[in-house]
N, C-alpha and C positions, 0 to 999 in steps of 0.2 A: 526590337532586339529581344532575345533570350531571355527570359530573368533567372537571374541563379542566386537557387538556396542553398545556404549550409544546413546540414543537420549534425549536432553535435551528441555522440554518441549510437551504437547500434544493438540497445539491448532492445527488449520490444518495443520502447516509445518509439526507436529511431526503424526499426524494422516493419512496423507497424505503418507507418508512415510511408516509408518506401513502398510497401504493398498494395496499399491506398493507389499509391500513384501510378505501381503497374498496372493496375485494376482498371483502369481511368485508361488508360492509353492501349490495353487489350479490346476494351469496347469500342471505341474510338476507332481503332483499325480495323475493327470487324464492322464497323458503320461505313467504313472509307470514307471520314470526315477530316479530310488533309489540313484544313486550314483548323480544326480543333488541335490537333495533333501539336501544330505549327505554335501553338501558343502554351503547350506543357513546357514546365519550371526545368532547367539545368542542373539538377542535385547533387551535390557531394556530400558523402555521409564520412565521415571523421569517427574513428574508433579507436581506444585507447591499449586498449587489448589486440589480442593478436585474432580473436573468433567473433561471431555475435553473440547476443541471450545477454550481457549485463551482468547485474546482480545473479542472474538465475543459475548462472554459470559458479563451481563449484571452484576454481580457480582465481587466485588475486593476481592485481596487479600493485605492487610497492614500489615508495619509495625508498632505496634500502638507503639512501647517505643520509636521510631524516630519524635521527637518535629520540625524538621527544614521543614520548606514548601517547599525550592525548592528541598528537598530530598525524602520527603516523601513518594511519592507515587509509591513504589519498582514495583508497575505492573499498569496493565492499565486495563480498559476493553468500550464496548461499554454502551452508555445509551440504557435506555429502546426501547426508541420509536426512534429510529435513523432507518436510511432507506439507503439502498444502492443508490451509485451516481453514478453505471455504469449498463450497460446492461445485466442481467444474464445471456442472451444467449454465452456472452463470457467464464461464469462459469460452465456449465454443463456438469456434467460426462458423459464419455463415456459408461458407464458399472452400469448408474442408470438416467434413464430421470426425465426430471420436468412432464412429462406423467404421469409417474411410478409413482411418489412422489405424485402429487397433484394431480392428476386424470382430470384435465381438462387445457384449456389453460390459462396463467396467466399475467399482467402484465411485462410490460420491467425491472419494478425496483420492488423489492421486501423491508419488512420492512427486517430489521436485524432478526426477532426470526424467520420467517420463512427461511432463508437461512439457519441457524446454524442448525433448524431441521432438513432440506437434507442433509446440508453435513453427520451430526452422524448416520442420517436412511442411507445413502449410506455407509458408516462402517460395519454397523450391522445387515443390511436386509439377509445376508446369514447366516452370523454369530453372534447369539448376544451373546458370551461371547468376542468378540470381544477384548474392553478394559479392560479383568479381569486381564489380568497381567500389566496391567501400575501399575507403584509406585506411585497413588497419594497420594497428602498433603507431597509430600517430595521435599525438595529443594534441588538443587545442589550450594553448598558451595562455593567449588572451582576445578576447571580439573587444573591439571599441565603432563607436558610429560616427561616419563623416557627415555631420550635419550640411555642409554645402554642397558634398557630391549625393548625396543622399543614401551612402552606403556604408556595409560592415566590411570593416576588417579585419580579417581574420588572418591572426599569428599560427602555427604551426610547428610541431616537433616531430621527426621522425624517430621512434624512440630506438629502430633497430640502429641507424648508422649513428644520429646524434652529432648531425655534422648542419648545426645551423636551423634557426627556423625560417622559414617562410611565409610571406605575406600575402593571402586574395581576397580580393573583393568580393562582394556579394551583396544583392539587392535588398535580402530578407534573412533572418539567420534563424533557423528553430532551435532550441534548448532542449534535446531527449536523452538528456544525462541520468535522468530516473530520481525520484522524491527519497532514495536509497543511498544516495550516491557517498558518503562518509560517515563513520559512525559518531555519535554524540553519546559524549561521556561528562557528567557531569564534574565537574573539575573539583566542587567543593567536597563530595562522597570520596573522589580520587584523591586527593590530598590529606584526608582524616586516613587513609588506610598508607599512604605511603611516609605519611610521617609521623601517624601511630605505629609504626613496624609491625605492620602486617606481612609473617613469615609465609604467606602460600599464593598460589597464582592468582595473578588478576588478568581479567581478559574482556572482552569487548563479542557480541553473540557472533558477530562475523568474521573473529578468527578460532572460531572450536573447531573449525570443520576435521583436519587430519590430526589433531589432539586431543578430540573431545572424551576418546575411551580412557589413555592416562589419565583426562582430569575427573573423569566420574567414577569410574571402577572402586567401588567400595570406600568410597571418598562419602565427606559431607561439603556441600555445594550451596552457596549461599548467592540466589540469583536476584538484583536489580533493579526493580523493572518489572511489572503485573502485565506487559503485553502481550501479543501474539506469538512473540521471539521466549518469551518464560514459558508458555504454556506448552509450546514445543518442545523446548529442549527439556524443561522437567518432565516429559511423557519419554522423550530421548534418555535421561540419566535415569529412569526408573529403570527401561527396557535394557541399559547398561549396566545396571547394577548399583548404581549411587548406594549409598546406606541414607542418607537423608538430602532433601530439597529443602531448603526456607527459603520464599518468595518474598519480597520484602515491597509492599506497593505503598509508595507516597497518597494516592488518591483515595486508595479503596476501587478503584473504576473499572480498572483492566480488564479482560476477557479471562485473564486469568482468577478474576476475582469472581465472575458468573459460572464459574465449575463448580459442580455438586459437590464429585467427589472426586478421588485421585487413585489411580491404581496403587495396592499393596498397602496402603494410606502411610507415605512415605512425603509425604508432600505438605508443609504447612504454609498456609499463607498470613502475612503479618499484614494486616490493611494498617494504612496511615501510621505504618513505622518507616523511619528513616535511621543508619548507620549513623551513631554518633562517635563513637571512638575505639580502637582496638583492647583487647585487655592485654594486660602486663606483660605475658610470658608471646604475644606476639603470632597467639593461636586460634582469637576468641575475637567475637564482633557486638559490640553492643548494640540494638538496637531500640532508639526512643521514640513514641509519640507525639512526647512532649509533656507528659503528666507520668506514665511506668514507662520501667525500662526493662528490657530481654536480653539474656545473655546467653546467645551462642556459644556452644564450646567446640575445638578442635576442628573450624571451618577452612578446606585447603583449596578449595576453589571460591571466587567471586566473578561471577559473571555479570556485564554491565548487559541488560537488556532491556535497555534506555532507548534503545530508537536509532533514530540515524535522521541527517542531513542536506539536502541536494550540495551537489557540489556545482556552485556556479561561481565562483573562485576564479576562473577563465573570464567574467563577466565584466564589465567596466560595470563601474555601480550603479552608473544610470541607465543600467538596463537589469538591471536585479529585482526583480520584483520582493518584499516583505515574507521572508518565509519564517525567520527567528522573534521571538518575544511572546508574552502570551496573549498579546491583546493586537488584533490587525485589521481592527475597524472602527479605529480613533478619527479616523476622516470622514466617517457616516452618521447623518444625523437620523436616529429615526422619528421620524413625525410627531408630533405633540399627542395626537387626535387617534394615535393607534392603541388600537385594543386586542385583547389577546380571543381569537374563537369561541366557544363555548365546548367544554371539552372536560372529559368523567374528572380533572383535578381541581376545576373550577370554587366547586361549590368549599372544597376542603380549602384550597391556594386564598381563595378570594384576591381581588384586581392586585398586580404587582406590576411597578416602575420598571420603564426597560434599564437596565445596568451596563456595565461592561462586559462584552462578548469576546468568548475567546477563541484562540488560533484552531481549537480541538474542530470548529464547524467550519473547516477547511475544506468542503464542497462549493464555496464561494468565495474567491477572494478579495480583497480590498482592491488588488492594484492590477489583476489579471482579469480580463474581459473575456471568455469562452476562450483562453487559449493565447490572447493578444495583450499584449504589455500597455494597458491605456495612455502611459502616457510617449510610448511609440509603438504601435500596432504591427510594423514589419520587424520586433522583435518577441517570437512566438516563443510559446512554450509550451510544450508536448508532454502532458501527462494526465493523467486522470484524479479528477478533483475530485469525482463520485464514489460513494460506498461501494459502490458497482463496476467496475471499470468491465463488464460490459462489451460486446463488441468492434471495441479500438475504438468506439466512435468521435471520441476528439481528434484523433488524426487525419480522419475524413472532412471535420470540419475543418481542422485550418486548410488542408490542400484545400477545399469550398471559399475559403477568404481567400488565399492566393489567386485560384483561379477566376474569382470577381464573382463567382454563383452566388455569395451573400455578400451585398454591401456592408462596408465599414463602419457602424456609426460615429459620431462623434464622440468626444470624451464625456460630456456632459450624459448621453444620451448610453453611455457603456457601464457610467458610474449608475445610473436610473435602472437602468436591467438588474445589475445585481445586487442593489438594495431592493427590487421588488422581491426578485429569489430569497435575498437573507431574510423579510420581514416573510413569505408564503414559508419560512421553513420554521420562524421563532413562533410560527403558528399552532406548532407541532409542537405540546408536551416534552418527549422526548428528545427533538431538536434543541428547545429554549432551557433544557437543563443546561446547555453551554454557555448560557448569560448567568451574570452574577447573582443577579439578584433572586431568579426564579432556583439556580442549584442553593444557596443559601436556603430559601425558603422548604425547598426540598428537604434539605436537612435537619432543617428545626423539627417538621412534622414527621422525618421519619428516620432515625438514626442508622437504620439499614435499607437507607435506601436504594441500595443498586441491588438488595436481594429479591427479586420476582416474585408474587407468586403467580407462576403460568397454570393454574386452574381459574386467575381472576380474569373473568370478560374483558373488565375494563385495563388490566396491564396488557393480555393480545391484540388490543382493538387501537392502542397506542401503540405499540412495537409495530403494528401492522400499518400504520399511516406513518411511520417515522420512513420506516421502507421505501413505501408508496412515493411520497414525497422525493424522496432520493432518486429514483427511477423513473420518476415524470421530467426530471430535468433531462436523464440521459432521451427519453422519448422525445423529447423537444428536439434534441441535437440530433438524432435519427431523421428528422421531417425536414430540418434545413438542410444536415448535409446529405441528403438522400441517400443513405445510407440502407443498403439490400434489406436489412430486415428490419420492420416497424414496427414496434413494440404499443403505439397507441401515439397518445398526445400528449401536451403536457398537461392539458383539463381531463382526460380519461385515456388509462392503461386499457390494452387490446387482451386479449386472451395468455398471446406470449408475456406480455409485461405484465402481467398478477401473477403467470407462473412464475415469473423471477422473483416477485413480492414473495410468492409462498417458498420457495425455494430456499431465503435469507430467512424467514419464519423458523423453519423447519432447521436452519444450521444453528441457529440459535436456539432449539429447546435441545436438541443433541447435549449441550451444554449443562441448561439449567433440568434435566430429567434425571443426569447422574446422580445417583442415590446412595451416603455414604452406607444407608441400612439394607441395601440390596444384595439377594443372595451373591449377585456376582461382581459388586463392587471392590472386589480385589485383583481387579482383570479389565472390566470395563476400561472404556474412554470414547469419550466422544463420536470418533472414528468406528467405533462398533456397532453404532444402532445399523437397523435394516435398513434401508432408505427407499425399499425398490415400489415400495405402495404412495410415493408421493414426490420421490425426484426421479426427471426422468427427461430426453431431449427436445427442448421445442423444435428442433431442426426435426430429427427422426420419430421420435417417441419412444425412442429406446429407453428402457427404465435402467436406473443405475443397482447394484447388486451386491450384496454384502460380501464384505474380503471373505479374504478365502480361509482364513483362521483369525482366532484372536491378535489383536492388533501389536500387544507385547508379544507374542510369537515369532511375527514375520521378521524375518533377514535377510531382505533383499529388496532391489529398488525395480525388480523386470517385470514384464505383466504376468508372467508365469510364478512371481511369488505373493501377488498379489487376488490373483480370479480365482474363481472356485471352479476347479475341475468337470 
């Protein structure tokens, strides 16, 4: 018989997937291999929305009879004018260039609406009924597992009629709801600003999209959250006009904490302050470290850019893999007998106990096996674990388990796998800052310690194996799910996969080279260095090209206001 997968959701995980699989069954037919044919999975893909692209999509879906704010917001999606904050060259298909797509060479960062164009013209440039059989505008309810028929069931909504759900079976069910899928607001920061009477808007980074110019135009803006989602939208409210940005980072750690400097220097950042209470008049934010306090005055925006959630809400619990809490490797022992490398922090660190590791080295998880839920393997889950997410290749590999090309191991022998990867990554300096004990010791010896200096050998030669390391897992998964382009192995990166090392290198000193003493550091960002002498496509060898003006200038999202003439 047939086996039929659900796939839940259609933004890339779930498209990503489908493509995989028409990939597979093109070859197949051009091989005239009937009885291969004979044995590809039955797929339904379930979409909640009424398009594909996910989060990538500038559009929400609500629930609008849900009154409670920190519930509210059942999905996510991107704002309009948002812009990617890594290197495309690490995202481009094997089997559809930025060549193909754009017809000429492009930029290192691209805005959001054109990436979301290539990925769907890379769907449907062979094929455009491509997505005629997804179920969109239908939600999935709830999946439960019949453990004596050996199958999922899946609940169903149609959100257009709304006349009943519906029940089907399925053999195997994939989760490509996206690591995006609701925002997370921390309740306790939420709760000091709504019962201190905080008079001005509170918002979550993925509802700014069609309000973001009222909330920044000559506003003072009090953002979060030191993540990727701060660094953007503070580069967004300077190019809008903000009169001030305060970032406000619990860790010190963010991406927004490794910037030099900030255009217009309108931008400050608070490491290791947290919002303690509003001031009196209902206009003002205090923020503590815990020893001084900062008094914001006249803040009319707060943006929570705090992160987000998957939504697996739909999931019966026992099929939920561990994504909440900080700690998600309380069921791994690691070894008595293990020692740390020998490596430039050694001689300073000297030997340090392993500790408690946290959720942040989320390249590995406790209870997820390359994609498979250990402790029931036909409940998969489609997303990218890796710094690098890389040429979709987790979705090749699970169609590669479906299709029996990798055997299944056992759970014993799934839980072994990924404690070897977690102990080959707490190997890594850089990686084993994510355990207790080694970020502690971190911090005694260096009280800024996330501030670089990239003229030291020894800080490049660490970022550069933190990389490495990361990239050799996805090169593994490339060799089992034979996957079109091979980047090396997991013992040695090929030519392609040190470009990708050097590629994350190079997005990363874009960052720390900002210079607040630089003639042009009231302009600069990130986005402005040259890139075209060291990124560039390992498909084509097309080198990537400096925008087409300063990056505060541009206003627009088309290739025509982005390339240089």
């Amino acid at each position: 018989m047939t086996m039929k997968v659900a796939i839940i959701g259609c933004g890339p995980s779930g498209m990503f997937f489908l493509h995989a699989l028409a990939h597979r069954r093109k070859r197949l037919e051009a091989e005239g291999d009937t009885a291969a044919l004979a044995l590809l999975p039955d797929v339904t893909c379930y979409e909640r929305s009424s398009s594909p692209g996910g989060v990538w999509k500038s559009d929400r879906v609500e629930d609008k009879d849900d009154d409670d704010k920190l519930d509210k917001c059942k999905s996510t999606s991107m704002y309009e004018a948002l812009w990617m904050n890594g290197p495309k060259e690490c995202l481009e298909f094997f089997d559809y260039t930025f060549d193909e797509h754009f017809g000429c060479a492009m930029p290192m960062y691209l805005p959001r609406k054109l990436f979301l164009e290539y990925m769907l013209a890379r769907c449907t440039k062979d094929n455009p009924t491509f997505f005629d059989d997804v179920k969109f505008n239908t939600s999935v309810e709830s999946v439960t597992y019949n453990e004596e028929e050996g199958k999922f069931v899946v609940q169903t909504l149609n959100r257009m009629t709304g006349l009943g759900t519906e029940c089907t079976l399925f053999d195997k069910c994939i989760w490509a709801a996206g690591l995006n899928g609701k925002p997370k607001i921390p309740k306790s920061i939420y709760e000091i600003l709504s019962s201190g009477g905080f008079k001005g808007r509170v918002i979550h980074s993925s509802e700014v999209g069609p309000i973001f110019d009222q909330c920044a135009r000559g506003k003072k803006i009090l953002m979060i959250g030191d993540s990727f989602s701060a660094e953007d939208l503070a580069l967004q409210a300077i190019k809008l006009g903000a009169e001030t940005v305060d970032i406000c980072s619990r860790s010190g750690e963010g991406i927004a904490c490794e910037t030099g400097s900030w255009p217009e220097d309108r931008v400050d950042i608070h490491e290791c302050y947290l919002p303690t209470e509003v001031t009196k008049d209902g206009s003002g934010i205090v923020l503590s470290n815990g020893e001084e306090e900062i008094t914001l005055e006249d803040i009319e925006t707060v943006i929570f850019c705090t992160g987000y959630l998957p939504n697996i809400d739909m999931l019966d619990e026992s099929l939920r893999p561990r994504f909440e809490g900080r700690y998600i490797f309380t069921d791994y022992v690691i070894p008595k007998d293990w020692k740390m490398s020998k490596n430039p922090l050694t001689r300073e660190f000297g030997p340090i106990a392993i500790g408690k590791i946290t959720s942040s080295i989320g390249i590995v998880r406790g209870d997820v096996y390359r994609g498979l839920l250990i402790s029931n393997p036909n409940m998969m889950f489609s997303f990218d674990m890796s710094e690098n997410p890389i040429l979709a290749t987790s979705r090749w590999l699970l169609l590669a388990h479906i299709m029996g090309d990798i055997p299944i191991p056992s759970q014993q022998q799934m839980k072994q796998y990924n404690l070897k990867i977690l102990l080959d990554l707490l190997d890594t300096p850089f990686w084993r800052y994510y355990e207790e004990n080694y970020m502690n010791r971190w911090y005694d010896i260096d009280d800024d310690h996330w501030s670089y200096d990239v003229s030291d050998k020894r800080m490049i030669d660490m970022l550069k194996d933190y990389f490495a390391k990361d990239m050799k897992i996805v090169a593994r998964d490339c060799c089992d799910a034979k996957h079109p382009l091979q980047i090396g192995t997991y013992e040695n990166l090929n030519e392609r996969g040190e470009a990708f090392v050097e590629f994350n290198m190079v997005d990363s000193f874009h960052r720390y080279d900002l210079d607040e003493e630089s003639p042009d550091a009231s302009w600069k960002t990130f986005r402005d260095f040259d890139p075209s002498n060291k990124i560039y496509s390992v498909m084509t060898g097309t080198k990537a090209v400096p925008l087409k003006c300063r990056w505060l200038d541009i206003d627009g999202e088309c290739k025509e206001d982005i390339v240089p003439t």
